[in-house]
C-alpha positions as CSV (number, residue, x, y, z in Angstrom):
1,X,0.0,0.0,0.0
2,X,1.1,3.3,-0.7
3,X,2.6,5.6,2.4
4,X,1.8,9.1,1.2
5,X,1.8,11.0,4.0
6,X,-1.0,12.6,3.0
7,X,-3.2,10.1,2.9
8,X,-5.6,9.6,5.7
9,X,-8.2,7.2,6.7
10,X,-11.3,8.3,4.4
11,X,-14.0,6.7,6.8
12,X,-12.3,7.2,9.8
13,X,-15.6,7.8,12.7
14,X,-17.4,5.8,10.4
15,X,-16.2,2.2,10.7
16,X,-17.3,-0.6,13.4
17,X,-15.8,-3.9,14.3
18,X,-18.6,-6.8,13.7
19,X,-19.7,-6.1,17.8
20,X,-20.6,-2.6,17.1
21,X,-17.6,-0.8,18.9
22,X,-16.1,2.2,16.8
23,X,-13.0,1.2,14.9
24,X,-9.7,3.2,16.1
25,X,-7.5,5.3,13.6
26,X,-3.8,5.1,14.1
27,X,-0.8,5.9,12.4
28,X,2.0,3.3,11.6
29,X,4.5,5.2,10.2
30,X,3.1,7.3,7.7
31,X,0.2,5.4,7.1
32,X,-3.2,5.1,8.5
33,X,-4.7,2.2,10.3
34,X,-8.1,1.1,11.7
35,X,-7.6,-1.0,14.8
36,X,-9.7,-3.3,15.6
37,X,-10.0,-5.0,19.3
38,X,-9.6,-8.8,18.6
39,X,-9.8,-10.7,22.7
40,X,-7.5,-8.0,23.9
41,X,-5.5,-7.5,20.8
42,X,-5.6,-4.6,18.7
43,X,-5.4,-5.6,15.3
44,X,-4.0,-3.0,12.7
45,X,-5.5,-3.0,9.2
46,X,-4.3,-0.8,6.6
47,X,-7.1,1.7,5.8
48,X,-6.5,1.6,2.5
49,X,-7.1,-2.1,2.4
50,X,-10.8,-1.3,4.1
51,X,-11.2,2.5,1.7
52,X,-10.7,0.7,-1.3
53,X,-13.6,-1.6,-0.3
54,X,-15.8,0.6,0.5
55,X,-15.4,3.1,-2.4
56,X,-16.2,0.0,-4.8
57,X,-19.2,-0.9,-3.0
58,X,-20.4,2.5,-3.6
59,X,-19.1,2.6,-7.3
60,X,-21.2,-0.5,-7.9
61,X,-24.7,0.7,-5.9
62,X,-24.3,4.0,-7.9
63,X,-23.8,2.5,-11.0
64,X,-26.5,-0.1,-10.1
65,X,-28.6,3.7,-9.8
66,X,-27.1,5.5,-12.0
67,X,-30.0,7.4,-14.2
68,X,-31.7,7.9,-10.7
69,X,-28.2,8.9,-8.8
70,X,-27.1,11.3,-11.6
71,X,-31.3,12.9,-11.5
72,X,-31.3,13.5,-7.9
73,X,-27.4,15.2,-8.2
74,X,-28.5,17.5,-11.1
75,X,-31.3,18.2,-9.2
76,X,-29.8,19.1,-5.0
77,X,-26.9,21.0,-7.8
78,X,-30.0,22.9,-9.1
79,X,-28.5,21.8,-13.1
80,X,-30.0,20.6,-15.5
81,X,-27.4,21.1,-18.8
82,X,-25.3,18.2,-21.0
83,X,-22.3,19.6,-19.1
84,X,-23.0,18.9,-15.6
85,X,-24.2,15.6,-16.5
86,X,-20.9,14.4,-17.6
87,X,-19.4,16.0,-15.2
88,X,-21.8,13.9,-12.8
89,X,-20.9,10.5,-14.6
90,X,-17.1,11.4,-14.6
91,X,-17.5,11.8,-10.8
92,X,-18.7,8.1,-10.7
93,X,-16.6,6.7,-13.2
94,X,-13.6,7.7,-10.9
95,X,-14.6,7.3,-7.6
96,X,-11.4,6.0,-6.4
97,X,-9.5,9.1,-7.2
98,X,-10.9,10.2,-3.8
99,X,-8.7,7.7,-2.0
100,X,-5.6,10.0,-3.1
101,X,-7.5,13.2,-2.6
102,X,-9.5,12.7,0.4
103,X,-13.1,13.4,1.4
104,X,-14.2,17.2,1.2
105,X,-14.6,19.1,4.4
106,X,-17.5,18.0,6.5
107,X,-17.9,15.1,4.6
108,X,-17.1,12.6,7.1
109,X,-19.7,14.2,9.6
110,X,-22.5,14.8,6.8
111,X,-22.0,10.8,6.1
112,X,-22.0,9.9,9.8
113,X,-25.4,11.8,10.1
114,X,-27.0,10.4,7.3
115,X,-26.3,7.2,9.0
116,X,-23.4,6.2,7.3
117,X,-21.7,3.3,8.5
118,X,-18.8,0.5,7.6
119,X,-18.9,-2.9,9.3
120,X,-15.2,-4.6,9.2
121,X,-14.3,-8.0,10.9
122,X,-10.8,-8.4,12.3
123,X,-9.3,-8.9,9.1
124,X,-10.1,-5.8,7.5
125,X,-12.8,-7.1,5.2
126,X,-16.1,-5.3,4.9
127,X,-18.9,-7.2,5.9
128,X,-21.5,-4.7,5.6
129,X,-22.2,-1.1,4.2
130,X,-25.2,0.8,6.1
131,X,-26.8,3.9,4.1
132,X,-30.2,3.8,5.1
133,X,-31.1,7.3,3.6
134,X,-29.7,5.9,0.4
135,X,-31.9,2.5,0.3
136,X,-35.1,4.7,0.9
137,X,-33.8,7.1,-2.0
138,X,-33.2,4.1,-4.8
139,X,-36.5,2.9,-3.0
140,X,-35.2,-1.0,-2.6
């Protein structure tokens, strides 16, 4: 994994160990790391190895949504022109450029109150991805 100092755990507040608890951030090095508590062992996890994840699940669900996804962002962006559509679709298409550019300010916190939330188990996988404003939206 790459150890860019800039790089910081994109979901960090946002990730939970299969019993609930909040996952940990720490650096090792230069790079970020969730920590998951394993019987008294704190396990550390490369966040990349969990972001990466996690962006292509929400690659695939857009993508899955995409006419309806691309509607409702022309339509909170208050566009409706040939240029902000692409723009729109670019956006998707290249979703994990924001693991080397980082969420936009307040992003983390507007997620977390949306109900945003990443379920790892000790080995970094994901097991599950709550949006439940986003499953009401796409009307699943």
């Amino acid at each position: 994994m790459s150890d860019s100092p800039s790089r910081s755990a994109l979901f960090a507040g946002l990730v939970q160990d299969e019993e609930g608890k909040p996952v940990d951030v720490t650096m090792v090095g230069r790079v970020p790391n969730y920590v998951v508590e394993d019987a008294g062992f704190r396990r550390h996890i490369e966040s990349e190895v969990v972001d990466c994840q996690v962006i292509e699940m929400l690659r695939e669900q857009f993508m899955a949504h995409r006419e309806f996804a691309t509607d409702a962002l022309l339509q909170m962006l208050g566009k409706d022109d040939l240029f902000t559509k692409a723009m729109i679709d670019a956006s998707i298409k290249n979703m994990d450029q924001v693991l080397d550019h980082g969420l936009p300010e307040g992003a983390r916190a507007w997620l977390g109150m949306l109900g945003f939330k990443v379920v790892i188990d000790r080995h970094g996988q994901v097991l599950q991805l709550d949006m439940p404003e986003a499953e009401d939206s796409f009307g699943e």
